[in-house]
Steps between C-alpha positions, in 0.01 A plus 500: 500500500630794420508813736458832401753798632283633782458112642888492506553830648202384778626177594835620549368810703303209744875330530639837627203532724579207611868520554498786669193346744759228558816699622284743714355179671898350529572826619235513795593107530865611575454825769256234677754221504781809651219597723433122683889477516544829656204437750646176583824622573354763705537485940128476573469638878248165560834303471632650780399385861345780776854606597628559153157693411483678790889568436353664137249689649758699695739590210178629331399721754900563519475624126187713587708706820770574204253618272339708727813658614650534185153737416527707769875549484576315814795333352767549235483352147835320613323345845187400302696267229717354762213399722291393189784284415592405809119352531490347172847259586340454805199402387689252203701334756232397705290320234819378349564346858154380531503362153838348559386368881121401447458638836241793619800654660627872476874526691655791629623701136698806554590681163761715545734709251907496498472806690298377784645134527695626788184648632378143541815306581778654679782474245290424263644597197817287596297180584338482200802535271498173285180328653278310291135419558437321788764593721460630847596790575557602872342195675210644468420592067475259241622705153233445210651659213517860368293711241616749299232758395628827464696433838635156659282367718580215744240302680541293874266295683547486832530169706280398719710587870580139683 
């Protein structure tokens, strides 16, 4: 059968129709599939025990405080990124610790810069020349590791007195 020009130029419009239908619906098919990963990958505060929640809860309200002070010129620009930093590492190591434990458990952090290491640990800065994660520190601080954002930041839990 033979088909005239208009049939031709018609069935192939339909075929771009319907190749273009197709890679919007891939498209949508692929920013869901990156969606479910990135909500599975995502720390859901139902995973987390009373302690750890609870533990949440404060560093929000923590957050809040800055904000507010921050508004009403209460603090300096400088003092507002160092404590919003300092709560954000805090915040990481616990749920990497609770992750890394299973346990509802939030220890002791402190998160201190270079500058105030000695504020925490009398000679501090000497004591923790060459540690590695996991050492104590003191008798009486277990080193975690450092951060670096913007400044270093170390971070000690303190043991439990005996």
């Amino acid at each position: 059968m033979l088909r005239t020009r208009s049939e031709a130029e018609e069935g192939q419009g339909r075929k771009r129709v319907v190749g273009i239908k197709l890679k919007v619906l891939l498209a949508v098919l692929l920013q869901l599939v990156v969606w479910l990963v990135a909500v599975g990958q995502t720390p859901k505060a139902n995973e987390y025990g009373p302690e750890v929640k609870s533990f949440l809860d404060l560093m929000r309200h923590e957050e809040d405080e800055l904000e507010f002070q921050i508004r009403r010129r209460e603090i300096s620009r400088r003092d507002y990124v160092r404590s919003k930093t300092r709560i954000a590492i805090h915040r990481q190591t616990v749920l990497e610790l609770a992750r890394e434990t299973g346990q509802d458990d939030v220890p002791e952090l402190h998160i201190v810069t270079g500058q105030e290491v000695d504020q925490l640990i009398e000679n501090g800065t000497a004591a923790i020349k060459g540690i590695k994660r996991g050492d104590v520190v003191a008798q009486k601080w277990r080193y975690l590791g450092s951060v670096h954002r913007g400044e270093t930041f170390h971070i000690f839990e303190r043991l439990a007195s005996k």
